[in-house]
N, C-alpha and C positions, 0 to 999 in steps of 0.2 A: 504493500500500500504506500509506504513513503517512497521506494523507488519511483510510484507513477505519480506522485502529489511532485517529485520533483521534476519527474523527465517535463509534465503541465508546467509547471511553473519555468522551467529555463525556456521552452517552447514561446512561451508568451513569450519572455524576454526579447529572444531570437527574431521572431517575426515584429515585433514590437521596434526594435533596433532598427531594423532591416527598413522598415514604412516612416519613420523617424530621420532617419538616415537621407529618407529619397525625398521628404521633405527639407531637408536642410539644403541638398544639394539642389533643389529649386529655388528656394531662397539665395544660394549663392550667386545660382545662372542668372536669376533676374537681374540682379545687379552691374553686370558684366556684359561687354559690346557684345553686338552681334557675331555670334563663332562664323559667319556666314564670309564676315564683314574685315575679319582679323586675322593675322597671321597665324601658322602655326605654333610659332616660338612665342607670340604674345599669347596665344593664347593658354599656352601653358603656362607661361608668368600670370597672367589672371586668374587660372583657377585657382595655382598651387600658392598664390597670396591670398585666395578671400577666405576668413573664418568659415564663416558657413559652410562652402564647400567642401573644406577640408573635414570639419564637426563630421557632415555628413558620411563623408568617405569614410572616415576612421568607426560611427557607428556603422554600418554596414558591413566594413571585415572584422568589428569584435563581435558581431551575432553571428559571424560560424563558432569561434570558440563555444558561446549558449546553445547554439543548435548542436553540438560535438558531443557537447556535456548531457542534453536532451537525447538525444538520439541511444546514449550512452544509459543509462536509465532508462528507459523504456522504448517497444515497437515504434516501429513507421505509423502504426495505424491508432498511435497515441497523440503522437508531436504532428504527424500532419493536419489534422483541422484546424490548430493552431495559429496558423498562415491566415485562418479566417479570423481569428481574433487582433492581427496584423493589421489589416488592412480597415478594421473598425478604428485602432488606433488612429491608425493615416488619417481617415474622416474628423475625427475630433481633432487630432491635431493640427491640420492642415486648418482648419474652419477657427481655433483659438491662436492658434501661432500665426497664419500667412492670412487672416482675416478672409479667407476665399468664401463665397458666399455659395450652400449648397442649395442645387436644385432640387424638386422632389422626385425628378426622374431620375437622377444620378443617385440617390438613397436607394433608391428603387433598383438601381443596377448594380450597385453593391452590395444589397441584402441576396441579389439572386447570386450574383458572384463566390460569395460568402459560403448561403447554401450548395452551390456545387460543389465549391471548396471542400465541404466538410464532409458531403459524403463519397468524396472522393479517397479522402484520408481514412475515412472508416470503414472503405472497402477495400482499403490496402491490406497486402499479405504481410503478416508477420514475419515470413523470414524473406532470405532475397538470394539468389542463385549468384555463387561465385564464378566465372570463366577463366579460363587460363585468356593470356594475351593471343595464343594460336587460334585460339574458340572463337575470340573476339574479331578477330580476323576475317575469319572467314563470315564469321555474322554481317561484317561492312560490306565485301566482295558481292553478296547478295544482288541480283538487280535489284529488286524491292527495294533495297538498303540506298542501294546509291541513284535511284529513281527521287525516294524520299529526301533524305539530301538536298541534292541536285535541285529540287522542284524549290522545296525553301527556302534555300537560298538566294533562287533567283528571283523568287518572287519580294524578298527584302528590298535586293538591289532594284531591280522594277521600279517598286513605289516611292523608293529614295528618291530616283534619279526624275519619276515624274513629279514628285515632288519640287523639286529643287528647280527643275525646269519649268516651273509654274509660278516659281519666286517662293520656295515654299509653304504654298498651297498645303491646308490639309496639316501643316507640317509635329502638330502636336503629337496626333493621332499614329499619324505615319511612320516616322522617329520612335516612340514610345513601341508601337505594335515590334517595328521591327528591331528593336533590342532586345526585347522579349525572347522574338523568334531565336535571335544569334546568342541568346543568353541561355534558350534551351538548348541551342543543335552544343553550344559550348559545355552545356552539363553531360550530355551524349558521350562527345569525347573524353571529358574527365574521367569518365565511366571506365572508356575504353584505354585510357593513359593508366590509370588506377589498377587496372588488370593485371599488372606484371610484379606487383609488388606485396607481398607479403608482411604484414609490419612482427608477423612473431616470426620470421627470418628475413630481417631488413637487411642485413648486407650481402650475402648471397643474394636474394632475390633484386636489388636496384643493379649490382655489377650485372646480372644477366639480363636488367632491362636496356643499361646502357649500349649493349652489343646487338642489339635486336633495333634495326633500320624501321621497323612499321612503328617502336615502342616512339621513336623522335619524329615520325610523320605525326601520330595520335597529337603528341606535345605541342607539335607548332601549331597542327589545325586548333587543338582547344587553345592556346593563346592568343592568337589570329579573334577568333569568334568570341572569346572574354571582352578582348580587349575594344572591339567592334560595340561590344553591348556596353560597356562603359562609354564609351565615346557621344552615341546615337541620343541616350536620356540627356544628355546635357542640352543638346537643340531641342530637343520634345520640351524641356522645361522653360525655355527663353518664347516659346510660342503657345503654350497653353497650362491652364491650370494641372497644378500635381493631382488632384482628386480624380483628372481623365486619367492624364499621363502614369502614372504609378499604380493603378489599377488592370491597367491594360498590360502595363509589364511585367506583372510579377503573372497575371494569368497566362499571357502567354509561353513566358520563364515555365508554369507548371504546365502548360497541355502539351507543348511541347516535346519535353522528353515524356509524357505517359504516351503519345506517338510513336514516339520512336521506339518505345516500349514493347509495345503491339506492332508495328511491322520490321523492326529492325532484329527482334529478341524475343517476340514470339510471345510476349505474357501472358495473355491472355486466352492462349489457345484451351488452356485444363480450367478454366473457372468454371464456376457453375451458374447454371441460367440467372439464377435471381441475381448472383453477384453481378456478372454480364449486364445485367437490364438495368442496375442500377448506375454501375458507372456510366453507362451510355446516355441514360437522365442526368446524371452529374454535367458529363461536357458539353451537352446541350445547356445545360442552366449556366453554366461557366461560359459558353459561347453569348449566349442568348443577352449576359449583364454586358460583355462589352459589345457586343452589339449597341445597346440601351444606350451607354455611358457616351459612345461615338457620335449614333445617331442624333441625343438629341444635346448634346455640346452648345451650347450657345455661342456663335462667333463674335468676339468683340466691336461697337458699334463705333465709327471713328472717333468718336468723340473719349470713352473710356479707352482707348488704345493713345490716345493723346495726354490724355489725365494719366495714365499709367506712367508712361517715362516720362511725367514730369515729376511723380512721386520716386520715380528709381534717380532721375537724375538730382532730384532733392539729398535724397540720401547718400549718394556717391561723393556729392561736394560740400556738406555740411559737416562731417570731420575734419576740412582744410577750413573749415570760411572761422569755427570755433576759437 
């Protein structure tokens, strides 16, 4: 009983971090020129100097250590609806910290969100199938595998690029969706980078990941698509509310790899009917709130889009003018 009162409680923590996190690092973006508009090298000077940003970033990688410890204490099928108690935070937070004012349709898209969330975590398996790195392998080579793949990720690049070439058009939405995506195909890889290693024989098993050419392909592709999904929420935040942005990526972050799950790795081939019917209700209600969240978005009217940078540029030059 007290192992699952804690795996609950570091869970909150974790997912609570993580929506806390993506709110700060919207507060930073705002602040900050358009990435559009700015160099590369400034604009690493901009983020890696704004508090918030940073605040942000640093809560986001201490909620794996919480999820580490969570996971560690109790099932998947414990710690993940938790994710839903995440993203309630985000709402309250976002709504007292960044004063963002919430619609009733957007409550609306994250109560159904929430709800898929959560039965999706409670119709997870308790244990989890280990592969060798050679397993894994052959799992990618799959056409299905590299069909799926291949389809995602073009389809990121796609919206990006119409996007951009629209003057970023759409671009909260956009941006947001697909870091999501590159945040889950990233979690994929980790999976399949993670394979080779052993941690109750860590030094045998890394010397023999080191020598195995697929184990540094896995590496770079999941640092590539990390690193993509970090990059892409930063423009999501400069062009629209976190309560769109940050709900759309952390669900896509999760359907993502349960995709890849079912056609990459086969999950789901032994479940049983009612488990089956359930989770397929989940990703529809998980589908169905960002759907909600996107569709009914309110796009800023010029007048509030004017009133906005004159409140960021208030605040950017009233710690020199003091």
């Amino acid at each position: 009983m007290a192992s699952t009162v804690l795996a609950i409680s570091f869970g909150i923590i974790s997912y609570s971090l993580v929506n806390i996190g993506l709110v700060l690092q919207k507060k930073g973006a705002s602040l900050l020129p358009n990435i559009e508009k700015t160099s590369f090298w400034h604009n690493l000077k901009n983020f890696f100097t704004n508090k918030f940003w940073l605040i942000g970033i640093i809560c986001t990688n201490v909620s794996f250590v919480f999820l580490a410890i969570a996971m560690n204490q109790g099932p998947l099928s414990i710690v993940s609806p938790m994710q839903g108690v995440g993203l309630i935070v985000l709402l309250v937070f976002s709504f007292l910290y960044l004063k963002e004012k919430i619609a009733i349709c957007e409550i609306i898209g994250i109560i159904t969100i929430v709800i898929g969330i959560v039965i999706l975590g409670v119709t997870n398996s308790t244990s989890e199938t280990i592969y060798s790195i050679s397993e894994i392998n052959l799992f990618f080579l799959q056409p299905k595998s590299i069909v799926f793949l291949c389809v995602f990720t073009a389809l990121v690049f796609a919206l990006v690029i119409f996007s951009v070439a629209r003057k970023f058009q759409f671009a909260s939405v956009i941006f947001g969706l697909g870091a999501g995506i590159l945040s889950g195909l990233g979690a994929i890889f980790t999976k399949a980078y993670m394979s080779a290693i052993d941690f109750s024989n860590f030094s045998s098993t890394i010397i023999f990941a080191f020598k195995q050419g697929i184990w540094w392909l896995f590496f770079l592709i999941m640092v590539v698509y990390n690193l993509l999904s970090e990059v892409f929420p930063q423009i999501a935040y400069q062009k629209g509310k976190v309560v769109l942005v940050a709900p759309i990526f952390a669900v896509m972050a999760l359907i993502v790899p349960v995709f890849g799950g079912i056609i990459i790795f086969s999950e789901w081939n032994d479940l049983a009917p009612w488990n089956l019917s359930l989770k397929i209700v989940a990703i529809i209600l998980v589908l169905s709130g960002v759907m909600i969240l996107s569709y009914f978005h309110k796009r800023p009217t010029k007048a509030a889009v004017q009133e906005e940078e004159k409140i960021v540029e208030e605040e950017i030059t009233t710690p020199f003018t003091e």
